[in-house]
C-alpha positions, 0 to 999 in steps of 0.5 A: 102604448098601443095594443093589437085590438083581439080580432076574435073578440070583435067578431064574435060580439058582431057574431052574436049581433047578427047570428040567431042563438040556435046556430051554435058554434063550439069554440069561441074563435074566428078562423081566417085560413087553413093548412093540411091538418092545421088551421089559423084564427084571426089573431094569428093562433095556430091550432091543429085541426081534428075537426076538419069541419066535422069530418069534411076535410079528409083531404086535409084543408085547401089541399093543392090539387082540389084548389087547382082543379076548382081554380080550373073549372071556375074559369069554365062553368059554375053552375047550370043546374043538371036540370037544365042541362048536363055537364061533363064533370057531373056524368064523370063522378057519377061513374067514378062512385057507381063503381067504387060503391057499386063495383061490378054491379050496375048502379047509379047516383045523384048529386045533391048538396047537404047530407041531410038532402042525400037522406031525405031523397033516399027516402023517397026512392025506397018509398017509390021503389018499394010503395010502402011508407015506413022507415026503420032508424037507430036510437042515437042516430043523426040524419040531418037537421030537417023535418025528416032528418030530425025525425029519424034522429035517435036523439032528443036534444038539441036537434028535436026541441019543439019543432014538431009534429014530426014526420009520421011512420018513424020507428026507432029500435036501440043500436048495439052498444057493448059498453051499455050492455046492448048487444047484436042479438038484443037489437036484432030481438027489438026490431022483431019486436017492432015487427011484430007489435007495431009495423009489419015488415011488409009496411017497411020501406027502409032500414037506415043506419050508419056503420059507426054513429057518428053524433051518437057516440061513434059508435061501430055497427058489429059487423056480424050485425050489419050482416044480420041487418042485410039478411034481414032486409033482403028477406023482407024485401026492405031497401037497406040504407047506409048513411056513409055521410061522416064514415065515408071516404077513407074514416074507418080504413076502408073507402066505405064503412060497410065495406068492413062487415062484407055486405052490399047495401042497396042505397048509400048515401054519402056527403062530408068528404065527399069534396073537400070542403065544397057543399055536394051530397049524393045517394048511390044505389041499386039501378033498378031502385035509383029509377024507381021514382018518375021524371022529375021527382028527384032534383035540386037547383044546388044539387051537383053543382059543377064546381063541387064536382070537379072538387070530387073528383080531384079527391078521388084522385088524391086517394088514389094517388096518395094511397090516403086508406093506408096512411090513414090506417097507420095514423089511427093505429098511432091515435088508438095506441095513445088513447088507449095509453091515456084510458090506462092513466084516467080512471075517468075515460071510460071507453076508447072506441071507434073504427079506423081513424073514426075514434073517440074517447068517453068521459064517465064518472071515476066512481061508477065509471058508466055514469056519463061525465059531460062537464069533463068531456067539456072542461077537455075540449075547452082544456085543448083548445087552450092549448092549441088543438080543436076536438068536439063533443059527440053521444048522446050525453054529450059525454064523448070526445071525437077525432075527426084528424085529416088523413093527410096529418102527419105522425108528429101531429098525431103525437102533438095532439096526445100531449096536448089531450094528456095536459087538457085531461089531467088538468079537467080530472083534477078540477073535477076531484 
């Protein structure tokens, strides 16, 4: 009898043949297409998505009005380089940002292609605005896989490794975490600790920090924190950079996560969602801080190209249309109230946390519940997967699972996520016993 060969199998062995060891994938399957909030494996597997390719996919996967736009502007032009010369869509979403970040306030953008490279350049326009060397980052932070971006990391492993020397005049302080016992006031007191015993402030180009940490745990700045943050900076004249790369575009509830705790940063950079799916990044800020480096010291072949843009646009488009915030609120209302539900009937979910549609559930020891439990929080994401959903791990430990469900999901999605969760911790919690 003649067998359907498992498409899977096949291309993961030629997938470890021909893919270096380092470049990790998180679940042993191949996808070949993707729907809203679902996505389909080579052999036919339906799975729902609450990945959405780490949080790119806010808009859902091949939402039909992004592949129109893109369908369109493929037949016009796909790449030029804005080095060489300007393009329409480019100038359009540039305008469009300035003002949804910027507001009334007169602001500017440039267009790059990963998130790391929107870190990186923000860097460099607080080191040419302000002349001064230092930057100030989060422990358990993530900001790219670059020399820089690992360097202004908060966490060891796996992302530091032995790629050093790492990039000098990094100083790292703890990121408030109540279930940790780390306070507002207790991170505040480390900074100016760190001002005073290893970098002066007036040597400190910029404080980076995302609004909910998003590798580290999805953790929520207290807003009462990024509002301390702000004072601070402005009274030392030091750029303040939010990261809204995995926050940003409707996560948290709000376009943008620092938008909850009232404040106006001076450099934000976003990516992710940015463009459904296509490959562009940006940093938005302050006018006079965006000119700051000369002619010619911001660039990239890549950066804004004209097929992504026109993808952003289209996304834009869909928020406003679609009226995604607010659906996006109901839908983390429903997830939160179920995981919260769940937290009631496991001893080993430690925490519920996260803000918006950005949450997550930590997995910790039964007996001490603090000591992190990462061979559970693996055995569930392996558990749900099994059973027809994809969720990934996140902290610092590797002890969370995160939830990263396109906004565009609907309720029965929510519901069926829960179960399957409910099955895939139930049975991770028993074999662990």
């Amino acid at each position: 009898m003649l067998t359907t060969p498992n498409r899977n199998a096949l291309l993961l062995a030629e997938r470890d043949r021909q893919i270096p060891r380092g470049l990790l994938t998180a679940h042993p399957i191949v996808l070949a297409r993707g729907k809203g909030a679902h996505v389909w494996d080579v052999d036919g597997k339906q799975y729902l998505d609450f990945v959405g390719g780490i949080g790119v996919l806010n808009v859902g996967h091949n939402h039909p009005r992004v592949i129109e736009a893109v369908s369109a502007q493929l037949s016009e032009l796909t790449h030029a380089s804005f080095q060489v010369a300007a393009y329409e869509p480019y100038i359009e979403l540039a305008g469009r940002l300035n003002r949804l970040v910027g507001g009334d306030e007169s602001w500017k953008t440039i267009f790059l292609t990963t998130g790391a490279e929107a870190v990186e350049n923000a860097v460099k326009i607080a080191r040419g605005y302000t002349n001064r060397p230092a930057v100030v980052a989060f422990r358990g932070g993530f900001h790219g896989r670059t020399l820089l971006g690992v360097t202004l990391t908060g966490m060891s492993q796996p992302y530091r490794q032995n790629f050093g020397p790492l990039a000098p005049d990094i100083h790292h302080v703890p990121f408030p975490n109540a279930y940790r016992g780390v306070t507002s006031e207790m991170a505040l007191a480390e900074i100016a600790e760190l001002f005073a015993t290893q970098v002066a402030p007036d040597r400190v180009a910029a404080i980076i920090i995302e609004p909910v940490q998003g590798d580290g745990g999805f953790l929520p700045a207290p807003a009462e924190f990024l509002r301390a943050l702000h004072e601070l900076t402005e009274r030392h004249g030091i750029v303040l950079i939010l990261d809204e790369i995995q926050t940003g575009f409707g996560r948290t509830g709000r376009m943008f996560g620092f938008e909850h705790a009232g404040i106006q940063p001076d450099l934000v950079t976003v990516a992710k969602s940015l463009a459904g799916g296509f490959p562009l990044s940006a940093v938005v800020g302050r006018r006079e801080i965006m000119d700051a480096p000369t002619p010619g010291g911001l660039g990239g072949t890549y950066g804004g190209n004209a097929v992504a843009c026109t993808a952003a646009l289209a996304v834009l488009d869909v928020f406003e249309e679609d009226n995604l915030l607010q659906r996006g609120r109901l839908l983390a209302d429903r997830l939160r109230a179920g995981l919260l539900e769940l937290q009631s009937r496991y001893a080993a979910i430690g925490e519920v946390r996260g803000l918006g549609f950005m949450l997550a559930i930590e997995f910790v020891a039964e007996r001490s519940r603090r000591d992190p439990a990462p061979d559970v929080a693996q055995a569930v994401i392996d558990g749900a997967r099994e059973r027809g959903l994809l969720v990934i791990k996140c902290g610092v430990h590797r002890n969370v699972v995160r939830f990263l469900c396109p906004l565009v999901a609907d309720e029965a999605d929510i519901a069926n996520a829960l179960a399957i969760l409910d099955a895939a911790i139930a049975h991770a919690t028993a074999a662990a016993d």
